[in-house]
C-alpha positions, 0 to 999 in steps of 0.5 A: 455468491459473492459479497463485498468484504474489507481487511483493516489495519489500524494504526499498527506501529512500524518503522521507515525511513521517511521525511525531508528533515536530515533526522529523517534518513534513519527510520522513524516509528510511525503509524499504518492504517490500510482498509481495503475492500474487495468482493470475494466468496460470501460464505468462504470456506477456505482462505483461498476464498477469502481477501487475506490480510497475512501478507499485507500485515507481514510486509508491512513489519517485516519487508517495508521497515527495510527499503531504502529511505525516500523523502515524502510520506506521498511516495510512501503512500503510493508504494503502500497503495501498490502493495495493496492492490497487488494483495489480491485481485479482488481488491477494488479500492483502498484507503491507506494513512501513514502517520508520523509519531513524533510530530503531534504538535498536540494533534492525536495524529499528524500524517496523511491518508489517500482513498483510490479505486484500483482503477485510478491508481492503474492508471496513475501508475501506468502514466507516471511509470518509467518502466512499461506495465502489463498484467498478470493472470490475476490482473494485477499490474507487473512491472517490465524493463523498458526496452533499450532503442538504438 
């Protein structure tokens, strides 16, 4: 028997090089808010049954403060989403934030969030990639290069 269960991350602090500004192209320190919920085993007895927040949190601190920089927190919240889809199978919708720390302009958070069904990102994913998309075993979507035409 399953039953619906959510991982959350709450405004963990990390480092990414994000924003328009030219004192945007080193990282800066912002807050991650991630809540994803999936349907898994309701009485797990390991944690292959479980939706396991390890890997999320590990490459949010370890692997995401090292990507090259981008300009727009949008494409920063596209790639978190994609990275949280592809956590586990079961996870069937996410709400991701990412704020920034030194614009508070007096707010307790300036930043933006997204809520999506795995559905609707698939298919945000496949009609704006430039790459060709199928799944693996797990359902989740890979990534292929596009063939070359002649």
């Amino acid at each position: 028997m399953n039953a619906r269960w959510t991982i959350s991350v709450d405004r963990m602090p990390i480092s990414l090089a994000v924003g328009v500004h030219p004192d945007e192209v080193e990282p800066q320190a912002m807050w991650v808010s991630v809540s994803a919920s999936g349907d898994a085993a309701a009485s797990p007895g390991t944690l292959t049954e479980c939706i396991d927040y390890e890997p999320l949190c590990r490459w949010l601190t370890e692997v995401w403060p090292r990507t090259a920089h981008v300009r727009l927190l949008e494409s920063r919240i596209n790639e978190l989403l994609e990275r949280v889809f592809g956590l586990d199978p079961a996870v069937q919708e996410a709400w991701v934030g990412l704020y920034k720390q030194r614009y508070g302009h007096g707010a307790n958070l300036v930043g933006i969030e997204r809520r999506a069904t795995r559905c609707e990102f698939e298919r945000q994913v496949l009609l704006t990639s430039p790459t060709l998309k199928s799944r693996d075993r797990a359902g989740s979507l890979v990534h292929q290069p596009a063939k070359a035409t002649r």
